[in-house]
N, CA, C and O atoms as CSV, one atom per row, in Angstrom:
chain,resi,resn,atom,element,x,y,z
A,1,UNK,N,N,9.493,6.917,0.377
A,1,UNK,CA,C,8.118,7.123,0.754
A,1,UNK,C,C,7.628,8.425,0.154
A,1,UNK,O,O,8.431,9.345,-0.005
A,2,UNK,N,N,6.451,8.547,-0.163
A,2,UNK,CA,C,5.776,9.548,-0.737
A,2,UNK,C,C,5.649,10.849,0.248
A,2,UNK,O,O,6.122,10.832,1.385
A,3,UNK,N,N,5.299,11.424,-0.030
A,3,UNK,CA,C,4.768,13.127,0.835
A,3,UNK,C,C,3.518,12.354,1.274
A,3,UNK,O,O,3.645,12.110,2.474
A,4,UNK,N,N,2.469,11.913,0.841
A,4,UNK,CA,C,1.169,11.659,1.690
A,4,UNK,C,C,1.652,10.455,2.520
A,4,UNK,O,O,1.173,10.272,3.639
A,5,UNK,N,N,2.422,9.771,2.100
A,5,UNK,CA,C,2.679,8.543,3.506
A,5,UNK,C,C,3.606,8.733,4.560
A,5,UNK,O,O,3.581,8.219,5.678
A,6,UNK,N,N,4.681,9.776,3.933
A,6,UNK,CA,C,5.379,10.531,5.133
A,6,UNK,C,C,4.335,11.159,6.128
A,6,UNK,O,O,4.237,10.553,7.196
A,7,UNK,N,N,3.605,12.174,5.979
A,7,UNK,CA,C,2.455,12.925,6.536
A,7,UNK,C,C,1.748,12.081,7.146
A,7,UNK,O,O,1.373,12.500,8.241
A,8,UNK,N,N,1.222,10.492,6.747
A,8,UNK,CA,C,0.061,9.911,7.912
A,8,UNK,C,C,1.228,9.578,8.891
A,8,UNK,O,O,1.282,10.022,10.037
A,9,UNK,N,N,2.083,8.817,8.373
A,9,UNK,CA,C,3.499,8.431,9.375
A,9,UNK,C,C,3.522,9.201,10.744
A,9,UNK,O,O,3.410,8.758,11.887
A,10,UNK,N,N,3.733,10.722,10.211
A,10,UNK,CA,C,3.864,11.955,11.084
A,10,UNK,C,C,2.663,12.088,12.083
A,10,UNK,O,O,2.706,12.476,13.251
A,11,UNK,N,N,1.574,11.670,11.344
A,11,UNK,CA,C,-0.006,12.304,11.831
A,11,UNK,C,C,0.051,10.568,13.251
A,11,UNK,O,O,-0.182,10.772,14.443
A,12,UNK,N,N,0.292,9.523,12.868
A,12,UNK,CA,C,0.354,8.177,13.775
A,12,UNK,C,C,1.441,8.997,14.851
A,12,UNK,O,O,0.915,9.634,15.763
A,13,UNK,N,N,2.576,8.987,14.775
A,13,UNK,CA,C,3.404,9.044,16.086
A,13,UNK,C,C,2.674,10.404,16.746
A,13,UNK,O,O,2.880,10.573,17.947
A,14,UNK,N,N,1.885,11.327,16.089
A,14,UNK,CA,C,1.869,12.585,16.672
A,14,UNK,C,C,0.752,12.193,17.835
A,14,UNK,O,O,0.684,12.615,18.989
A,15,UNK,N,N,0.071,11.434,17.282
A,15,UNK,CA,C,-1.545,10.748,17.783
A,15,UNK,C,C,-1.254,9.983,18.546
A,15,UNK,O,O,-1.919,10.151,19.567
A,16,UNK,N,N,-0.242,8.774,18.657
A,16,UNK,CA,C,-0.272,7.779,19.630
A,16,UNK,C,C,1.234,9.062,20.999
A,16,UNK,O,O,1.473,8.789,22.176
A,17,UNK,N,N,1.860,10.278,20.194
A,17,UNK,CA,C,2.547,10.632,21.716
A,17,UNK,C,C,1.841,11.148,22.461
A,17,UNK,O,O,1.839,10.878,23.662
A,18,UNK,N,N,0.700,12.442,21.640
A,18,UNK,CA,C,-0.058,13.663,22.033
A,18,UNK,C,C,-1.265,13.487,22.334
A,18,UNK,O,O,-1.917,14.256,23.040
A,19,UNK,N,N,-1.708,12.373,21.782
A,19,UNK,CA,C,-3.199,12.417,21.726
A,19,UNK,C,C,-3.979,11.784,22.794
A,19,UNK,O,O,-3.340,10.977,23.469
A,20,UNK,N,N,-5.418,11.989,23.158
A,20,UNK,CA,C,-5.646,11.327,24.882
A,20,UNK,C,C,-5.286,9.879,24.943
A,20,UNK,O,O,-5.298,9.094,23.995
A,21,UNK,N,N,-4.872,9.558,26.541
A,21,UNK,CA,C,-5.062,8.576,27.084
A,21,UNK,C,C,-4.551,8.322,28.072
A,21,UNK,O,O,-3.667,9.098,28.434
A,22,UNK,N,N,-4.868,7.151,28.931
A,22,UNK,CA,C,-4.762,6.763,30.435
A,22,UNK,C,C,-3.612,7.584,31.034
A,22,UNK,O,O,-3.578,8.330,32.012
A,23,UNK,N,N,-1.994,6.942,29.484
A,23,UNK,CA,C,-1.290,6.995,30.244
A,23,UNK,C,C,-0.755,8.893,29.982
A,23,UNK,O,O,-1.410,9.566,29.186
A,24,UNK,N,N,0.155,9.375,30.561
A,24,UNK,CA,C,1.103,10.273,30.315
A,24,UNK,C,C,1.761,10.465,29.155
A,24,UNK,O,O,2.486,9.575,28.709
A,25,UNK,N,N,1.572,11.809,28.429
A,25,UNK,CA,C,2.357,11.845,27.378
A,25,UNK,C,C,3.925,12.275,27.446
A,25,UNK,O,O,4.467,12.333,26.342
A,26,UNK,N,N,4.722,12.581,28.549
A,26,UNK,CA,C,5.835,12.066,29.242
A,26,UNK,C,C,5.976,10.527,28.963
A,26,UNK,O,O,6.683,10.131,28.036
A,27,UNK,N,N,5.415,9.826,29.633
A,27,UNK,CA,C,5.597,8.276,29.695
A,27,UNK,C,C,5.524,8.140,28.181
A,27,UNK,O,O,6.658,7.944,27.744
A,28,UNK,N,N,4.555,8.174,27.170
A,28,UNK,CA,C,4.626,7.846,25.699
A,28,UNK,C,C,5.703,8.073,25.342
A,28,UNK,O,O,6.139,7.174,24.622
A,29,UNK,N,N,6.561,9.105,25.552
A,29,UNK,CA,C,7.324,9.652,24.274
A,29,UNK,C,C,8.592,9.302,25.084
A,29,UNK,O,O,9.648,9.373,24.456
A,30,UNK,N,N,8.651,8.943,26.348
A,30,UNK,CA,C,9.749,8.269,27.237
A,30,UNK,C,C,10.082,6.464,26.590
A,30,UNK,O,O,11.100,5.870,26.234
A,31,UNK,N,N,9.047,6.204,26.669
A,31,UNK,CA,C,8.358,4.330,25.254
A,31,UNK,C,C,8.932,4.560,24.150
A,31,UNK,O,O,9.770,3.733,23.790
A,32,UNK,N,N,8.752,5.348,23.569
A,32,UNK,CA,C,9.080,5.780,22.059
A,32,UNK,C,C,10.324,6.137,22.091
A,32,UNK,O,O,10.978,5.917,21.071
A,33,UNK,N,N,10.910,6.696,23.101
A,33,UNK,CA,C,12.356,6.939,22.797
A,33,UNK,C,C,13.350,5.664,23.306
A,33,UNK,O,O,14.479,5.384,22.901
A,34,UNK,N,N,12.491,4.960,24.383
A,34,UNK,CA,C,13.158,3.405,24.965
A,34,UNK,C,C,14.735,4.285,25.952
A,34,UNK,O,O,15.913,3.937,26.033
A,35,UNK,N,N,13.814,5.753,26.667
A,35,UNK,CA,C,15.124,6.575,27.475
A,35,UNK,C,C,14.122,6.984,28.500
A,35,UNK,O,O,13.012,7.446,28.236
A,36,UNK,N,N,14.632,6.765,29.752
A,36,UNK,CA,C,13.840,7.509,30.975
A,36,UNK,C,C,12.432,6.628,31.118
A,36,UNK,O,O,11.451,7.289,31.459
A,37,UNK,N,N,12.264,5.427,30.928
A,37,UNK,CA,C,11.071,4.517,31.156
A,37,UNK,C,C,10.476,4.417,32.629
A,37,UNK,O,O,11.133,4.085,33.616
A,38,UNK,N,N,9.342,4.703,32.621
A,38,UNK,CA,C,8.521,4.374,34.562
A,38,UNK,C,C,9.615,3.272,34.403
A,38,UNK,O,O,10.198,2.877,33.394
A,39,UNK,N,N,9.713,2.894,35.722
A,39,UNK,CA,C,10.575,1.135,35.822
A,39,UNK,C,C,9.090,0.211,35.957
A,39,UNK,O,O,9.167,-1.015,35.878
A,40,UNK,N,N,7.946,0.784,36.134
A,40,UNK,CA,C,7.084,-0.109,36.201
A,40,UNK,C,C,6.946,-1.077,35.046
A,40,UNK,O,O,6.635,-2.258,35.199
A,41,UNK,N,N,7.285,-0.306,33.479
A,41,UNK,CA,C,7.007,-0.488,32.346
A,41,UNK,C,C,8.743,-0.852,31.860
A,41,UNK,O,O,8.933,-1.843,31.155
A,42,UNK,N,N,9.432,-0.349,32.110
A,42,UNK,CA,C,11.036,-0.785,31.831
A,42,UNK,C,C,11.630,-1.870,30.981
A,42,UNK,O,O,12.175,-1.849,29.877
A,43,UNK,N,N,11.345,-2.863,31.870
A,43,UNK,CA,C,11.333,-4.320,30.935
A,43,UNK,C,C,10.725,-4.559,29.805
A,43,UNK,O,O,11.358,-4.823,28.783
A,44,UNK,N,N,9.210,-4.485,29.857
A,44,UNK,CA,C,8.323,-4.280,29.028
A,44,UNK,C,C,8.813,-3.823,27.639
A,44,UNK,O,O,8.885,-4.462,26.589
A,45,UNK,N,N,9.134,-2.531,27.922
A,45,UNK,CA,C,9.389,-1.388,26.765
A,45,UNK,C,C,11.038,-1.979,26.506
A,45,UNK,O,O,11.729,-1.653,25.541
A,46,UNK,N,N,11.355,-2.677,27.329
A,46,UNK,CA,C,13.012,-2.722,26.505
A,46,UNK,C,C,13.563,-4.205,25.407
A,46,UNK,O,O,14.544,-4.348,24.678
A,47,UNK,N,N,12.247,-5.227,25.789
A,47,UNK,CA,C,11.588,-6.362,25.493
A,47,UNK,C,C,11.281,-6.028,24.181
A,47,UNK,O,O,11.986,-6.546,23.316
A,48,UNK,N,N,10.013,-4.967,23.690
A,48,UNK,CA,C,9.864,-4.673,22.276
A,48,UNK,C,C,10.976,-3.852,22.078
A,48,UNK,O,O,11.569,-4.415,21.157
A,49,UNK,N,N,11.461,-3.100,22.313
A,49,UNK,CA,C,12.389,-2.103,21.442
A,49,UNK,C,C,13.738,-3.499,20.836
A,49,UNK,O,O,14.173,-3.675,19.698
A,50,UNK,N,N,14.075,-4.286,22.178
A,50,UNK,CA,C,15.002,-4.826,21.283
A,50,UNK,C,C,14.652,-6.519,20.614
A,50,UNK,O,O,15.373,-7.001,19.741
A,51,UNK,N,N,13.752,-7.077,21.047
A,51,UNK,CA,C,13.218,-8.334,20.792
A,51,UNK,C,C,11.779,-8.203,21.093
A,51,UNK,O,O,11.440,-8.753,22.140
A,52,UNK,N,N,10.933,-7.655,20.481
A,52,UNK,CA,C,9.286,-7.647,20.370
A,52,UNK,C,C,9.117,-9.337,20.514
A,52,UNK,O,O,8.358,-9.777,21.377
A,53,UNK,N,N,9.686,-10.034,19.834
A,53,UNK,CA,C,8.039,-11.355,19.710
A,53,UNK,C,C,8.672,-12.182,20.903
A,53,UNK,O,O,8.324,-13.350,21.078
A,54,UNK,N,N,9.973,-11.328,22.048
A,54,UNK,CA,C,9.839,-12.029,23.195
A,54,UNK,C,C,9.120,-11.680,24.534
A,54,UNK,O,O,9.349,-11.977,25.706
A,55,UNK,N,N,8.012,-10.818,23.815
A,55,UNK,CA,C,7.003,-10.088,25.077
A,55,UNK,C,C,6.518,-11.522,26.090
A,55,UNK,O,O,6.669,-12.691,25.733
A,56,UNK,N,N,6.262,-11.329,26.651
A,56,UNK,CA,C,5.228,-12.170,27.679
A,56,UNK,C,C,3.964,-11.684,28.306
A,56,UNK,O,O,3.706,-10.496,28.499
A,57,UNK,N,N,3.157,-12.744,28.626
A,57,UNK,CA,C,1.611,-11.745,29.086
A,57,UNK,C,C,2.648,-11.750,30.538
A,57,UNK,O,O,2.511,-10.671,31.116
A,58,UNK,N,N,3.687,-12.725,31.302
A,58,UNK,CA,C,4.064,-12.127,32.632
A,58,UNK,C,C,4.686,-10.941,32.688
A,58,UNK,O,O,4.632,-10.187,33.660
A,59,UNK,N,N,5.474,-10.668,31.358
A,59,UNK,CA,C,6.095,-9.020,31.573
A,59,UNK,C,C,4.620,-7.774,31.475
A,59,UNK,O,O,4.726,-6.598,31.821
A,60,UNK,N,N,3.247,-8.451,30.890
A,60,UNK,CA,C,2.269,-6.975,30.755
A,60,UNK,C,C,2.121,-7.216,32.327
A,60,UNK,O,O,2.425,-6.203,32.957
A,61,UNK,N,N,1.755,-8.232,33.077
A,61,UNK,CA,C,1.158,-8.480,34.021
A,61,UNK,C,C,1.961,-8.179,34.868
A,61,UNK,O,O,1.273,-7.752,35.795
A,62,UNK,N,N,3.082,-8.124,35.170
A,62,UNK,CA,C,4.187,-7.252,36.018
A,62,UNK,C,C,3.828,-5.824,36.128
A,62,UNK,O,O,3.684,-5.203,37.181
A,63,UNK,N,N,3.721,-5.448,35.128
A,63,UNK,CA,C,3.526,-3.872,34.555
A,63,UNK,C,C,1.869,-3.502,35.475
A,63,UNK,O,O,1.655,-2.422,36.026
A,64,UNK,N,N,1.154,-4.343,35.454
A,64,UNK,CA,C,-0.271,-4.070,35.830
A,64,UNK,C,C,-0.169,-3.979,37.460
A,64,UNK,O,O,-0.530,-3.026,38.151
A,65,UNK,N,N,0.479,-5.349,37.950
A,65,UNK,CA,C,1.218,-5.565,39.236
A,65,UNK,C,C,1.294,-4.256,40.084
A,65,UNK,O,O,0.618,-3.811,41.012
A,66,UNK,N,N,2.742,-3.677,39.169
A,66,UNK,CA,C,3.257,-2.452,39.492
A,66,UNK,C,C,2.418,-1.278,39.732
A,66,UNK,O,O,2.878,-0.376,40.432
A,67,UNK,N,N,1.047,-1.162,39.157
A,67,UNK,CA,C,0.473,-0.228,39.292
A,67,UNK,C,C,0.261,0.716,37.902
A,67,UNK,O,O,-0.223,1.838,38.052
A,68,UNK,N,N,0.516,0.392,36.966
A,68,UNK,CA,C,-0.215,0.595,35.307
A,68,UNK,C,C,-1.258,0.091,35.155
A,68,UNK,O,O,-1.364,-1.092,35.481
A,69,UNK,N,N,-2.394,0.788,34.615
A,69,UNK,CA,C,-3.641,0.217,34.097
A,69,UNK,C,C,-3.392,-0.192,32.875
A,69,UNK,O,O,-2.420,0.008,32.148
A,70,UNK,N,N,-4.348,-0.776,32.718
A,70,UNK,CA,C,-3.612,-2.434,31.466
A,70,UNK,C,C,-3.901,-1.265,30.262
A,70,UNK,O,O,-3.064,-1.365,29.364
A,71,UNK,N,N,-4.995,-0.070,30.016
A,71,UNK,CA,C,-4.679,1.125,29.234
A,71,UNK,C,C,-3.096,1.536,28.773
A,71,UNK,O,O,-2.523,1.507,27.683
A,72,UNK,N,N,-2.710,1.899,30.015
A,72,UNK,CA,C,-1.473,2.777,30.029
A,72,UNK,C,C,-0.592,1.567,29.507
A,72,UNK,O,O,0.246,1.820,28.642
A,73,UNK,N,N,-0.716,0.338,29.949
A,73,UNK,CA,C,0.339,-0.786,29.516
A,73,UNK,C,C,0.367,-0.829,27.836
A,73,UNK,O,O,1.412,-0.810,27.186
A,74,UNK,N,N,-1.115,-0.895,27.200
A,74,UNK,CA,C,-1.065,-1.107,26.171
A,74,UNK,C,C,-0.413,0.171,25.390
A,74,UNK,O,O,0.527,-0.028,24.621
A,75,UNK,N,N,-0.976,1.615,25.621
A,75,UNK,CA,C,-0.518,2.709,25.261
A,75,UNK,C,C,1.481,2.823,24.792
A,75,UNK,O,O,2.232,3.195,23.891
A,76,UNK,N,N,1.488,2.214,26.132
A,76,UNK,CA,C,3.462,2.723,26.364
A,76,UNK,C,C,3.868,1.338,25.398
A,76,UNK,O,O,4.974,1.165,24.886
A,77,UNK,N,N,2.831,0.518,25.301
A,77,UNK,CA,C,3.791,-0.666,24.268
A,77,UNK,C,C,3.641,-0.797,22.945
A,77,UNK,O,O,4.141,-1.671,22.237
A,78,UNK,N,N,2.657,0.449,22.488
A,78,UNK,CA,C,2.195,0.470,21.154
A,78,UNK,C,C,3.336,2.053,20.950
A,78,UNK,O,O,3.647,2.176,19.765
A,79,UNK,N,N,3.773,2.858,21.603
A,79,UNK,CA,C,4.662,3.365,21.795
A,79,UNK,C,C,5.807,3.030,21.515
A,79,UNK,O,O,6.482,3.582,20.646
A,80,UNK,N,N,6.250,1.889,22.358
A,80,UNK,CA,C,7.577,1.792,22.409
A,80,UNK,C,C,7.697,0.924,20.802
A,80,UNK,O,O,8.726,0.896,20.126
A,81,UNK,N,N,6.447,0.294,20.449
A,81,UNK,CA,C,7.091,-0.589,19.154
A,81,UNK,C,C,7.166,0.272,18.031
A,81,UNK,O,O,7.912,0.031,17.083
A,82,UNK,N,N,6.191,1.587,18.112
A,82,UNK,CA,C,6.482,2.533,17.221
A,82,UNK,C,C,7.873,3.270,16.799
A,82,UNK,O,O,8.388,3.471,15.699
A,83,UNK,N,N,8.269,3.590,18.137
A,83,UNK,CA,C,9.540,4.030,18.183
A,83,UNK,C,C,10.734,3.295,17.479
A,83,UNK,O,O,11.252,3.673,16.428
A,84,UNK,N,N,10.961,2.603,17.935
A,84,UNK,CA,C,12.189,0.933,17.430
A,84,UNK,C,C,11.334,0.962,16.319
A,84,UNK,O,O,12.262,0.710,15.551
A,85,UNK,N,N,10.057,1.078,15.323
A,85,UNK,CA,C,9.977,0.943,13.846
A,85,UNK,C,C,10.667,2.749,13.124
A,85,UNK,O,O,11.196,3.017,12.045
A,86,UNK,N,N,10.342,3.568,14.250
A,86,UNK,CA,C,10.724,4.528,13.519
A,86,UNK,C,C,12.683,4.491,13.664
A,86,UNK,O,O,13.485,4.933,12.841
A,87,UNK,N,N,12.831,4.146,14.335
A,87,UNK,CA,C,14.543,3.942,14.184
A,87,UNK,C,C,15.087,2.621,13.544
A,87,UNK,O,O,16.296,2.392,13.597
A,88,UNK,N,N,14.442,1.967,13.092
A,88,UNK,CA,C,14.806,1.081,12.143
A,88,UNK,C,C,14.506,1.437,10.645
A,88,UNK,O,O,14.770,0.887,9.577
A,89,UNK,N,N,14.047,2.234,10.895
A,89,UNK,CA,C,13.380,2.219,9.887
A,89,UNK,C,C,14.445,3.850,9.030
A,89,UNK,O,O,14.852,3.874,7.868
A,90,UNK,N,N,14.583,4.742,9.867
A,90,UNK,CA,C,15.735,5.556,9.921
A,90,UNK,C,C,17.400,5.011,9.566
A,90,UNK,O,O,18.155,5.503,8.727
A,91,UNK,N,N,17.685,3.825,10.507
A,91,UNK,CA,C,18.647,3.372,10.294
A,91,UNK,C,C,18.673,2.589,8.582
A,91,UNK,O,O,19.659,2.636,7.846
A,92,UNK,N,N,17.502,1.983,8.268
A,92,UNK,CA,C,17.677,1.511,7.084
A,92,UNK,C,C,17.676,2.479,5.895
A,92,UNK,O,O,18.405,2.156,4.957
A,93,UNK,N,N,17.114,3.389,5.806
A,93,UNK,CA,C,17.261,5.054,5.307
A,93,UNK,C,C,18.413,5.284,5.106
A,93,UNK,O,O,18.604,5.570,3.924
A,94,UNK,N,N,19.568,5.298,5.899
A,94,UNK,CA,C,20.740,6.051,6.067
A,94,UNK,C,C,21.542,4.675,5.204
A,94,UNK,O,O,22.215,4.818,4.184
A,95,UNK,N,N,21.296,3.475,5.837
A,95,UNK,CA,C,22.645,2.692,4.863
A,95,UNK,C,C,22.023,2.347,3.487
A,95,UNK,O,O,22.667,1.941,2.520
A,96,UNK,N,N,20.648,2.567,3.526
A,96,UNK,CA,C,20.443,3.122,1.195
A,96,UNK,C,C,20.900,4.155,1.139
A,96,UNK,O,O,21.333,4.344,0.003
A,97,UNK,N,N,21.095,5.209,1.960
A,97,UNK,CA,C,21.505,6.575,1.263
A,97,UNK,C,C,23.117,6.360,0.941
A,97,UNK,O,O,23.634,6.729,-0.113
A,98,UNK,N,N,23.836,5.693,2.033
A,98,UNK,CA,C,25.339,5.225,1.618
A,98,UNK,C,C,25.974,4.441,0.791
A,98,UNK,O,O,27.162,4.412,0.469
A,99,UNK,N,N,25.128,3.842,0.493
A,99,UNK,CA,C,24.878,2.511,-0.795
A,99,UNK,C,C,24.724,3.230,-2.260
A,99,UNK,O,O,25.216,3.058,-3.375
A,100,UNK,N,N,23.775,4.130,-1.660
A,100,UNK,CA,C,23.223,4.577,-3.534
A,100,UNK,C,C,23.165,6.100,-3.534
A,100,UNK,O,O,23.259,6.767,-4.565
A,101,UNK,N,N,22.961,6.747,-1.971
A,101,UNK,CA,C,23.053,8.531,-2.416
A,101,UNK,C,C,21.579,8.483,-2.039
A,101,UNK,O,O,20.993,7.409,-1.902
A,102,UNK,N,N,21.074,9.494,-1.897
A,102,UNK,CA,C,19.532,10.294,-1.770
A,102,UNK,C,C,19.477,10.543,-3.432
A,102,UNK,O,O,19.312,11.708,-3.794
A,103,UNK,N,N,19.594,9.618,-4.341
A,103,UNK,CA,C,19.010,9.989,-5.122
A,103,UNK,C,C,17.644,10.085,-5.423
A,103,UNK,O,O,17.268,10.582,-6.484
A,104,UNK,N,N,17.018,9.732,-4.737
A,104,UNK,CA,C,15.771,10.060,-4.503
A,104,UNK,C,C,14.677,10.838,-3.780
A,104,UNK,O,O,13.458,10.872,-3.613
A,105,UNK,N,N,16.100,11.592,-3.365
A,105,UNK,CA,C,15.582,13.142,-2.555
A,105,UNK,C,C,15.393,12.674,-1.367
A,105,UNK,O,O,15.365,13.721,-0.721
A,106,UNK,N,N,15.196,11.567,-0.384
A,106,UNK,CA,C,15.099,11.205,0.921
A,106,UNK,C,C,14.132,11.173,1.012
A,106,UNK,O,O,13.740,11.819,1.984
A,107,UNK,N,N,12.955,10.441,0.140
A,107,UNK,CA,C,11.482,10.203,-0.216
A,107,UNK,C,C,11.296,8.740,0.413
A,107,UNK,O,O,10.212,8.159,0.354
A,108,UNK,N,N,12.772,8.023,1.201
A,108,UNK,CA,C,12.234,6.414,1.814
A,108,UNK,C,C,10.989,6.798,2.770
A,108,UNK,O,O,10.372,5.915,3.365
């Protein structure tokens, strides 16, 4: 990856941990790490981190149930899928670098 697409990369997770909304930026970066989850959101967030396209509207609607505003629901799940892309995305980084070397300076 380039220096300007590393940088928006950086500028997205900084915006969806730090930046306003409903929910807690505790709770965001708790999504994003898929460690220390509300249990309201738990399932939810552990649903995308390890199988996203087996979400259900009954797992958002649990979450709402529980006492999350469907805000904060959407927030912690645009979170948590960020996260699991940024560690996949890390993990795939590391086995090109073992394959072939950083010859490319670590520019994935």
């Amino acid at each position: 990856m380039n220096e300007t697409t590393l940088a928006r990369r950086r500028q997205v997770v900084e915006r969806v941990l730090t930046g306003p909304g409903v929910s807690s930026t505790a709770d965001r970066q708790a999504a994003f790490d898929n460690a220390g989850v509300d249990a309201r959101a738990e399932a939810l967030v552990t649903t995308i981190a390890q199988n996203a396209w087996k979400v259900t509207g009954t797992q958002v609607r649990s979450a709402v149930a529980a006492g999350l505003a469907e805000d904060a629901v959407f927030e912690v799940a645009v979170a948590a899928a960020l996260g699991q892309a940024t560690r996949q995305r890390a993990s795939a980084s590391a086995a090109l670098d073992a394959v072939f070397g950083a010859a490319d300076g670590g520019r994935r």
